[in-house]
N, C-alpha and C positions, 0 to 999 in steps of 0.2 A: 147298315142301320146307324143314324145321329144318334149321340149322345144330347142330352136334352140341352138346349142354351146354344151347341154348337155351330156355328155358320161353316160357307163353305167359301172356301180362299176364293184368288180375283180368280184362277181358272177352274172353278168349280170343286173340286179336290178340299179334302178338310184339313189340309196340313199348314201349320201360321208362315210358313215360305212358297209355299204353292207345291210342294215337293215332301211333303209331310207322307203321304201313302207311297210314297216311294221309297222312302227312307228305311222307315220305321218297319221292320218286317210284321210276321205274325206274333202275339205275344211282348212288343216291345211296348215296356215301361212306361210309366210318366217322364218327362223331360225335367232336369234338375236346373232350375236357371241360372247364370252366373255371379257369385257375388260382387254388390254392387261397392264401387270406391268409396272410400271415404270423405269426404268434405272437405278435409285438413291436406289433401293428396290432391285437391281439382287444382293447386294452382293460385287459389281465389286468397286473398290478403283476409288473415282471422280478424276478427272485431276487435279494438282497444280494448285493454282493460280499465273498469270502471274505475274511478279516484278513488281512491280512500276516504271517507266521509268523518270524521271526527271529532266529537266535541270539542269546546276550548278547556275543556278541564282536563280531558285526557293530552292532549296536544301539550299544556304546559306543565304536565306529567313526565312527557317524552324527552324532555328538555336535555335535562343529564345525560340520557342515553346519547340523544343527537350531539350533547358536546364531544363526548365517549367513542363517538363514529360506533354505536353500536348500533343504527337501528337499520331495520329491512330497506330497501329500496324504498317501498310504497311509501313508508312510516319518513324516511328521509324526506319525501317529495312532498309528502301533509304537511312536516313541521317548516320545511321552509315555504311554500307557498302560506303558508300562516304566519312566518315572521316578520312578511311584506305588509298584512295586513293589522296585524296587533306590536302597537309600541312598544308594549310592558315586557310582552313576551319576548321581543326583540332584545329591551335590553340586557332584561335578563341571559337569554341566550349568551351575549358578547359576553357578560362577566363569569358565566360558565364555564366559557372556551376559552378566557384567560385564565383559570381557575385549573384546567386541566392541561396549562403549560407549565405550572407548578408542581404539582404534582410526579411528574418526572419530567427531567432535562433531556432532550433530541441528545439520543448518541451519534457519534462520528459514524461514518459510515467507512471507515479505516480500520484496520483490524487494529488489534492492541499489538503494541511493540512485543510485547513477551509471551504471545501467544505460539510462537517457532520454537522457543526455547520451551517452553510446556510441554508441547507436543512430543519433540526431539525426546526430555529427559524422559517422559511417560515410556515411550519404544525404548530408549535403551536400556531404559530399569527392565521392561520386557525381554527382549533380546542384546544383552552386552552386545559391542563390539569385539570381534576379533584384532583387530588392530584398531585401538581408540585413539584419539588425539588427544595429546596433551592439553591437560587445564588449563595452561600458557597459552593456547594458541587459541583458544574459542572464544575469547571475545571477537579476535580477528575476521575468525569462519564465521562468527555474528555477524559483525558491524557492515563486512564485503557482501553478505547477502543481504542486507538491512537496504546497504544502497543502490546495490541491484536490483531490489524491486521496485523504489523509486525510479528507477532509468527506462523501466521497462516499457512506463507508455507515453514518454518523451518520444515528440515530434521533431520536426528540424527546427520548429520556432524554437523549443526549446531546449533543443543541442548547444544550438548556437546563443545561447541567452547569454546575457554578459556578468562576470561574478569579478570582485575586486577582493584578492586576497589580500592579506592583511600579516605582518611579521613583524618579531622586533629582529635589530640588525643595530649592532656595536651599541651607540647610545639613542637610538631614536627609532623608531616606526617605519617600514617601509611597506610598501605595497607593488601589486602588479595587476590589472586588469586582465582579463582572458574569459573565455567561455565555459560554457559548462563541460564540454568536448576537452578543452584545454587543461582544466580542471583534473579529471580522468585520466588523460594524457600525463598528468604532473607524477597522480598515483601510480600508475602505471612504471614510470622509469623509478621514483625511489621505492616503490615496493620491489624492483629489480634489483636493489642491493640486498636483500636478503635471498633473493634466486639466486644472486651470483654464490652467495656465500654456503648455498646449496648443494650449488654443481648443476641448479639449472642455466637455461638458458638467457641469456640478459638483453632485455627487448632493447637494447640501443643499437643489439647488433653492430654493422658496421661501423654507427655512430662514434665519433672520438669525444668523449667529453676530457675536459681540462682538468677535473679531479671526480672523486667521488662525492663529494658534497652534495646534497639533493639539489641545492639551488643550482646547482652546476649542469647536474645530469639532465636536468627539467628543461634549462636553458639550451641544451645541445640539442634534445628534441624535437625542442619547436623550432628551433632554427632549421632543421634538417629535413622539416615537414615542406612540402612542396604548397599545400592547401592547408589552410586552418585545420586541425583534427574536427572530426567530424565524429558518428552514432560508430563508422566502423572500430572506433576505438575501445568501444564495450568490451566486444568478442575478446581480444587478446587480455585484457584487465582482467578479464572475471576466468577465463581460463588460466589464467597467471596465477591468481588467486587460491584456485581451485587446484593445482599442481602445487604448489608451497604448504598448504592443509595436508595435501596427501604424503609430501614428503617429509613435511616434519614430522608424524605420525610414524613413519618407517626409521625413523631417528633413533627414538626409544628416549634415554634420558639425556641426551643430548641437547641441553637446551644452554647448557654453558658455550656452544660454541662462538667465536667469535664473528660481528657483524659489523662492514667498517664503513662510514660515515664518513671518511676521509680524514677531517682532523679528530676524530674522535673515534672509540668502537665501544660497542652494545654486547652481549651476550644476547646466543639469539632467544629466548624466554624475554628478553626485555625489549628486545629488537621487535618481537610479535607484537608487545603489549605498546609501544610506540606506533606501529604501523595501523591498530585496530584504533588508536587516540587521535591520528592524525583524518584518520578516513572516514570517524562521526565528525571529525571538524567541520572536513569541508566537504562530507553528506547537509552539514548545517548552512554550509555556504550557498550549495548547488540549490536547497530548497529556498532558502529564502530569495533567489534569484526567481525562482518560478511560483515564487508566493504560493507554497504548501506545507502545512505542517509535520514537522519530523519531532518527535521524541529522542528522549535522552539512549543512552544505553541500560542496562538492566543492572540491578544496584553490582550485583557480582561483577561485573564486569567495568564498571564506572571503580569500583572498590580498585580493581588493581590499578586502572589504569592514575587514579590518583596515587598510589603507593609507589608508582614508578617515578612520578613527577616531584613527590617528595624526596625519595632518595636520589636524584638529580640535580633536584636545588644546590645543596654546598658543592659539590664537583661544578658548578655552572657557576655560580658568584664567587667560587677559588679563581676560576677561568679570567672573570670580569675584572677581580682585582690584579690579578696578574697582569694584564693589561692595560689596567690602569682607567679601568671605565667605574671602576665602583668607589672612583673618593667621593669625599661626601662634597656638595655645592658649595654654596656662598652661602648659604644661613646654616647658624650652629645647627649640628646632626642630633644634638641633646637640647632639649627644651624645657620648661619646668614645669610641671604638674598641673593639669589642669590646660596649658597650655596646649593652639592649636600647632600640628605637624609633627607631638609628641612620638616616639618611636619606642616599638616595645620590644624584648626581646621573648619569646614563645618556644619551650621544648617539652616538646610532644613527645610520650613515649607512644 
């Protein structure tokens, strides 16, 4: 017997595949049909969203915010398609977005110089060191990591960039060309006179320089170099570096010991603060080779290294006159009041 409305399939049988009274025994159920996809699921591209419709009163409401980059997408897309269309608001807008160039200056996108030393002293007021390094020696463990991270995303252009050092020597100026490569190379052999003085090992190795003099050692270097110094010159610097921090730490208060310069010798406490003075130099040389800004050192550490430069002056103009480079010229040395080229005398306690 049909159920009322019911037709019967194409081979006469009432099942909606022709196969319905086969199926479905005695007692079977209604048929649950399958849930249908969704819209967003066919595949098919969803409609645009409609524009943002908005007054001009609101629109030159949104102004600040849009200078502020504070507003939604939509609210972005209104206010500028409306500043194509309205002068006022236009101008407006521009002296807005000058307005909040004022307000605060674009920071560097550099971290701050003193931000390693923050960190470092917060950990170690945390956890002391078991073997710390001397206060002598960490401007040095600064300045070698300072310029180490500078190096680090130099390219070959910038290996090989060209840097003109700069000295004085007996009565006049002298200079030398070389690379940034060459440069590192330089540090490399005279930070080796404080290795030597260590008992490390002294990267000229084989090399025979003519004395200890830095300008000596520097010179035996490059001469002995088959190729320009290249990037491989890093690795042995900063491990050099990195072996001198460790071993003067195991020193204890050793810092009197002697560091020799050839004609001259340092204490190594002064020998460090020398080497950490030399190596912002020409971290300042290498940057301004590759035109990027480098910072000073941190006043603590600028602090000593001018105390060293001070108590070296008289030992260094004893030197000059002893030699005979410090008489005075051809115009009197003393002038009269008021007078230009006066000379003053200045003691600082």
């Amino acid at each position: 017997m049909k159920a009322h409305g019911e037709d019967d399939g194409p081979d006469g049988h009432g099942g909606h595949d022709g196969h319905g009274d086969d199926e479905a025994g005695p007692g079977t159920g209604a048929r649950i049909p399958l849930p249908r996809a969704s819209v967003e699921d066919g595949g098919r591209a969803l409609p645009e969203a409609a524009p943002v419709a908005l007054e001009h009163q609101v629109l030159t409401s949104l102004l600040g915010a849009w200078a502020l980059a504070a507003c939604s997408a939509q609210e972005t897309a209104a206010v500028e398609d409306h500043l194509g269309q309205c002068e006022a608001c236009a101008e407006e807008a521009l002296r807005l977005r000058e307005a909040v160039t004022l307000l605060q200056r674009p920071e560097s996108l550099d971290l701050d110089p003193a931000l390693r030393t923050r960190v470092l002293d917060g950990c170690l007021e945390r956890r002391p060191p078991r073997i710390p390094v001397p206060e002598w020696a960490t401007p040095y463990d600064a300045e070698t990591a300072r310029l180490d991270a500078l190096l680090q995303d130099f390219g070959d252009a910038e290996w090989h960039a060209p840097v003109r050092l700069r000295w004085f020597e007996d009565d006049g100026t002298a200079s030398r060309r070389t690379t940034v490569a060459g440069v590192i190379a330089h540090l490399l052999t005279v930070d080796g006179t404080v290795a030597v003085a260590l008992g490390l090992d002294d990267p000229l190795g084989d090399i025979t320089a003519p004395s200890r003099a830095p300008a000596a050692r520097t010179e035996a270097y490059w001469r002995a170099s088959h190729y320009p110094p290249t990037r491989a010159v890093r690795a042995p610097w900063r491990g050099q570096g990195h072996s001198i921090v460790r071993t003067v730490a195991f020193t204890g208060d050793a810092g009197g010991m002697p560091v020799s310069y050839g004609d001259f010798e340092l204490p190594l406490r002064d020998a460090m603060l020398d080497r950490a003075f030399e190596c912002w130099v020409h971290a300042e040389d290498i940057a301004e080779a590759v035109d990027y800004p480098y910072e000073p050192p941190s006043a603590r550490h600028l602090n000593g290294m001018i105390d060293l430069a001070a108590r070296m002056l008289p030992g260094v103009l004893a030197a000059r006159r002893r030699a005979g480079l410090a008489a005075p010229g051809d115009r009197p040395h003393l002038v009269a009041a008021g007078e230009p080229g006066r000379s003053l005398r200045l003691e600082i306690e």
